[in-house]
RODO-2510 file (C-alpha; in nm, 4 decimals, decimal comma):
residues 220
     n   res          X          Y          Z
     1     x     0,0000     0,0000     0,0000
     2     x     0,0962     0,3319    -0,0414
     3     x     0,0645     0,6477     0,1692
     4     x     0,0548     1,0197     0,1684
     5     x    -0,1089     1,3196     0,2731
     6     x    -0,2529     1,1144     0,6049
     7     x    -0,3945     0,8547     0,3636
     8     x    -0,3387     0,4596     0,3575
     9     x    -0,4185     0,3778    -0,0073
    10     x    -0,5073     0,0571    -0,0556
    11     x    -0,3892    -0,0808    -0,4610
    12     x    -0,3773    -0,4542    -0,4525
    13     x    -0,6408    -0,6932    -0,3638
    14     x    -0,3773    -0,8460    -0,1002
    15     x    -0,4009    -0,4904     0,0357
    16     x    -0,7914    -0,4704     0,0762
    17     x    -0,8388    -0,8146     0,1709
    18     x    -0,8674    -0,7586     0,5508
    19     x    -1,1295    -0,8224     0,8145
    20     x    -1,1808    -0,4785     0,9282
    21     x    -1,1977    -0,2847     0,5950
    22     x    -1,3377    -0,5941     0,3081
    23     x    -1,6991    -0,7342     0,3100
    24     x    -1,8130    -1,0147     0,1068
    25     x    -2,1111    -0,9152    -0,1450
    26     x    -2,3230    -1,1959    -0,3135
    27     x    -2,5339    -1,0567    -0,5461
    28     x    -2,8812    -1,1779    -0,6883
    29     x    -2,7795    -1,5752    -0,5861
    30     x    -3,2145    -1,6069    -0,5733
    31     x    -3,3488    -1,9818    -0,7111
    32     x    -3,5242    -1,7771    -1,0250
    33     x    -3,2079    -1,6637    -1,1037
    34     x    -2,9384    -1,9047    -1,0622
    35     x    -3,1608    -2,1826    -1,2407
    36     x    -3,1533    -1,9628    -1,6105
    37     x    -2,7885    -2,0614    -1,6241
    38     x    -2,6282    -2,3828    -1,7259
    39     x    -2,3473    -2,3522    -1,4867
    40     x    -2,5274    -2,2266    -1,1741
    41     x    -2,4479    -2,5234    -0,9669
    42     x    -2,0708    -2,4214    -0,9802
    43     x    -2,1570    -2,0323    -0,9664
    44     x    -2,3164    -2,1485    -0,6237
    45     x    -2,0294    -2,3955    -0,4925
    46     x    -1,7689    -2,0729    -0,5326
    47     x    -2,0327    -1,8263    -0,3513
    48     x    -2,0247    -2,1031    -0,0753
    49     x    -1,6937    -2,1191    -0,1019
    50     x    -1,6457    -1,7916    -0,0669
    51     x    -1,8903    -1,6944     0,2594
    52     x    -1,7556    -2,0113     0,4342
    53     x    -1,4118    -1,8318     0,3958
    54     x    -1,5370    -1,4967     0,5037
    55     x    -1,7092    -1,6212     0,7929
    56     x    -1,4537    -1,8431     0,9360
    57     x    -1,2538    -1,5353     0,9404
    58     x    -1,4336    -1,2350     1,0452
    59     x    -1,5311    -1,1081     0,6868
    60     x    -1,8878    -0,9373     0,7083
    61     x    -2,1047    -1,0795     0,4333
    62     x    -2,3809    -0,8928     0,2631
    63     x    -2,6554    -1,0087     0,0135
    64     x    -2,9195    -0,8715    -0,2312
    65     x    -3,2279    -0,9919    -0,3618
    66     x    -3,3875    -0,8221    -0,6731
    67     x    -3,7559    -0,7629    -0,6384
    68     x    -3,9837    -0,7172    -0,8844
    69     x    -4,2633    -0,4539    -0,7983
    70     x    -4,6202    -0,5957    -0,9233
    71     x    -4,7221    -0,4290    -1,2882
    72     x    -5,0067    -0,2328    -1,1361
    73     x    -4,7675    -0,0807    -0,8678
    74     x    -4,4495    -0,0638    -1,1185
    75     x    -4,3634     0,3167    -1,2528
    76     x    -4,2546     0,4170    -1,6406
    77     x    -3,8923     0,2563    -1,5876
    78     x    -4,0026    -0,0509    -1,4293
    79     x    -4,2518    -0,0983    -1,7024
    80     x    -3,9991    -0,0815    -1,9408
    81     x    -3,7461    -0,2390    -1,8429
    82     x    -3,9663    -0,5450    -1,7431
    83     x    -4,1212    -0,4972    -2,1406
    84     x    -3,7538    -0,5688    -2,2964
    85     x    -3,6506    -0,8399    -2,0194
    86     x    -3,9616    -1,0106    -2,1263
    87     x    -4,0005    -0,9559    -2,5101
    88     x    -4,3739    -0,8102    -2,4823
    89     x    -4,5011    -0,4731    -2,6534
    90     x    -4,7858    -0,4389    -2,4425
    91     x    -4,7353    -0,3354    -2,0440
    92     x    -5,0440    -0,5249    -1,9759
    93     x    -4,8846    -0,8510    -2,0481
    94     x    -4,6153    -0,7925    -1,7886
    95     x    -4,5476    -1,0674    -1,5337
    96     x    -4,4251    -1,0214    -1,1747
    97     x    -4,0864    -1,2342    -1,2530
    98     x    -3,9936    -1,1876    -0,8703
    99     x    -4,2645    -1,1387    -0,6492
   100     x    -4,1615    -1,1131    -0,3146
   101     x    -4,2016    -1,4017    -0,1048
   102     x    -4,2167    -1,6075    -0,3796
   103     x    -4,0242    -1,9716    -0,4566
   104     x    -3,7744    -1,7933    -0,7531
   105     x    -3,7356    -1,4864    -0,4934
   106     x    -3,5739    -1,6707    -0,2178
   107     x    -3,1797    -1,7037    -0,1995
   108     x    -3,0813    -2,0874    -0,2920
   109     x    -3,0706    -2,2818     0,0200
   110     x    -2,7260    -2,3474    -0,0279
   111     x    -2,6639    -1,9434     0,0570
   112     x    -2,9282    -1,8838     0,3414
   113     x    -2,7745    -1,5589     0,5841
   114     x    -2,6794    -1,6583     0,8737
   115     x    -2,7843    -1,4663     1,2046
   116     x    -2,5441    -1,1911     1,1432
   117     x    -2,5417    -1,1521     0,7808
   118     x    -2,8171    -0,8988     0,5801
   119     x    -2,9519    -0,9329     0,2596
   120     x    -3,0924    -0,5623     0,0514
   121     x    -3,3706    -0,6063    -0,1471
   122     x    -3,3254    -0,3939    -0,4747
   123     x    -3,5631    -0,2944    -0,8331
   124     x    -3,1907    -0,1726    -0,9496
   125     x    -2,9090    -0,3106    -1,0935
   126     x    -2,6812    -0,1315    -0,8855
   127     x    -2,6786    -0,2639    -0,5348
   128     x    -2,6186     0,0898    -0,4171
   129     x    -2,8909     0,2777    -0,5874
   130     x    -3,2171     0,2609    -0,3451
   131     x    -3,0804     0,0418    -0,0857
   132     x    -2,8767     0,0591     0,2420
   133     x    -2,5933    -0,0591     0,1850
   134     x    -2,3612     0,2240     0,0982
   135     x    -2,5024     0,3509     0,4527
   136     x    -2,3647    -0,0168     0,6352
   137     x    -2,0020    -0,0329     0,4800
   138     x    -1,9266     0,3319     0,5782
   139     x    -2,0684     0,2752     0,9084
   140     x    -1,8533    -0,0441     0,9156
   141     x    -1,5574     0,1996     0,8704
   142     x    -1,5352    -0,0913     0,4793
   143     x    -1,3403     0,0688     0,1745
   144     x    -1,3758    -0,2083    -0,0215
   145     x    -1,5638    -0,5165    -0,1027
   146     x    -1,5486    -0,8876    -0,3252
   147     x    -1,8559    -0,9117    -0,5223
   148     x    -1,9498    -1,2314    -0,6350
   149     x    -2,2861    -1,3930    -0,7813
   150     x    -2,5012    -1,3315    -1,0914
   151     x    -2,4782    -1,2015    -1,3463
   152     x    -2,2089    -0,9920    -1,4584
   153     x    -2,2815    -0,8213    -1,7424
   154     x    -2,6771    -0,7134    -1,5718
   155     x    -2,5972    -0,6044    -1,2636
   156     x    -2,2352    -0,6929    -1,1383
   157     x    -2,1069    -0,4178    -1,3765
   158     x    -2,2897    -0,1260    -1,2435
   159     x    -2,2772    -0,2057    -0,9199
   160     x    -1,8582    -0,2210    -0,9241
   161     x    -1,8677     0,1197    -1,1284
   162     x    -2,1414     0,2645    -0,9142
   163     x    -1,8960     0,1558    -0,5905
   164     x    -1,6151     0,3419    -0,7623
   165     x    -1,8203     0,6112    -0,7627
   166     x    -1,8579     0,6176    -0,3927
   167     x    -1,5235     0,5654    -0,3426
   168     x    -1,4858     0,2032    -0,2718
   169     x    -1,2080    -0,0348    -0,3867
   170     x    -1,4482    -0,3190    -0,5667
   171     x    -1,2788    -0,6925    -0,6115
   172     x    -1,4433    -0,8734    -0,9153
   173     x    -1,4434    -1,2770    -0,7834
   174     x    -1,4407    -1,3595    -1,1901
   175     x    -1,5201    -1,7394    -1,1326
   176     x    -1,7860    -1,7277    -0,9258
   177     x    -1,9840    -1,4164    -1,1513
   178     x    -2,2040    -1,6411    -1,3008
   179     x    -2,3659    -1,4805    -1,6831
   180     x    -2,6392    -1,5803    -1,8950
   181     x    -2,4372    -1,4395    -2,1788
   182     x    -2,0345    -1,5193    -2,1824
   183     x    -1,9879    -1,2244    -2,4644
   184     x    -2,1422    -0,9823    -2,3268
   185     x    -1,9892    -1,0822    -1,9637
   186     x    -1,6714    -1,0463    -2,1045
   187     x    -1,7541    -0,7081    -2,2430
   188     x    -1,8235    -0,6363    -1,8774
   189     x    -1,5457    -0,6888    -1,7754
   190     x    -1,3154    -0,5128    -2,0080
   191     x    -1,4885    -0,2128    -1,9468
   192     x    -1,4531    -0,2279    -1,5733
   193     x    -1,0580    -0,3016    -1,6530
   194     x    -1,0426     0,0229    -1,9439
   195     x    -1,2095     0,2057    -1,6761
   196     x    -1,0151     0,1335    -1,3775
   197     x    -1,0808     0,1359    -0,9782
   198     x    -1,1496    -0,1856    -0,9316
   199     x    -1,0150    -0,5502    -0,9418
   200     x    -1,0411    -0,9144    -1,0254
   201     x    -0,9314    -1,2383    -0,7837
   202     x    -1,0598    -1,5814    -0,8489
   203     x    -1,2129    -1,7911    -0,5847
   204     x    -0,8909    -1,9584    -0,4919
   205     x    -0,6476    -1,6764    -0,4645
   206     x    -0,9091    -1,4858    -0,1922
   207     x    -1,0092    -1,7152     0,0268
   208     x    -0,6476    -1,8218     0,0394
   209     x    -0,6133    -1,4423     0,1437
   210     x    -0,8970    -1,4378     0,3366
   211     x    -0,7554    -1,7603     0,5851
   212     x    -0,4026    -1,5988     0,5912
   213     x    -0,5126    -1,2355     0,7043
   214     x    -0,7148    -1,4458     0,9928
   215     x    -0,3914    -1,6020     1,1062
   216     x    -0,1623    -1,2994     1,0599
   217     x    -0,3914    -1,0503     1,1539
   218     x    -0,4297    -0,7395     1,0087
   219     x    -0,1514    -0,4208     0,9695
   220     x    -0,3982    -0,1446     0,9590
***
């Protein structure tokens, strides 16, 4: 890390990876969700991998849901977005796709919070925009965060430039972003690398990080 003016700045995902300044984000692992995509079994095994990691060693995890607000209660951009995502011309024929409380709303069993864990319901992509979670990781004192889940090129994307945004160092867990389409996932992330701010780790290489920072303990 380097340092000036008062300020610790973290570069490397070695440097954010640390109990007291990295949460774990899963995003959008619901059963409607992970079931569109042929490899969502293994999309789930590294999420599990991943909180198992985090919470053996003091990582806060965070999740979000995406709700769909019923047609009749929906406003012009909900409308319309739900018209594309479902190939219909007329508003009428919208369906709820995730009404809450429903079976494809719930997180897979496989990723149920624990006690002290939080999942953010959303109608965004971005898992900042209309929820509280930009409020929890300041008030955690977190810079930075590993997002992981699906899909990357929907709403992974603009939630890591949305974090950059806000100032936050966001790690891209590339294996376990699951994506209904490869392409345009792969777009994604090219644009988040041309951009710049954030990062990418595979499953492996953090929670290898994650373990280690446990034992050594953190320099900050």
């Amino acid at each position: 890390m380097r340092q000036a003016y008062g300020l610790t700045i973290p570069q490397t995902v070695e440097d954010a990876c640390h109990p007291e300044h990295m949460a774990l984000l899963i995003y959008d692992m619901q059963v409607g969700i992970v079931g569109q995509l042929a490899d969502g079994a293994d999309i789930v095994k590294s999420c599990v991998e991943l909180r198992d990691a985090a919470r053996a060693n003091g990582f806060r995890v965070f999740y979000t849901r995406h709700l769909s607000i019923p047609p009749a209660a929906a406003g012009i951009s909900q409308l319309r977005t739900a018209m594309e995502w479902q190939h219909v011309d007329d508003p009428a024929e919208v369906r709820t796709a995730f009404a809450q409380g429903s079976p494809q709303y719930q997180l897979v069993p496989e990723l149920s919070p624990g006690p002290d864990e939080v999942v953010f319901d959303k109608i965004t992509m971005s898992a900042f925009a209309g929820t509280p979670l930009d409020i929890a990781l300041r008030d955690l004192g977190i810079g930075a965060f590993a997002v992981a889940g699906i899909a990357m090129e929907v709403g992974i994307e603009p939630t890591v430039r949305h974090a950059t945004d806000l100032g936050y160092l966001p790690l891209v867990v590339t294996d376990a972003c699951g994506a209904g389409h490869p392409e345009a996932a792969e777009r994604a992330l090219a644009t988040l690398a041309f951009a710049g701010g954030s990062r990418t780790t595979d499953t492996a290489a953090l929670t290898a990080l994650m373990h280690r920072r446990q034992r050594a303990g953190s320099p900050v």
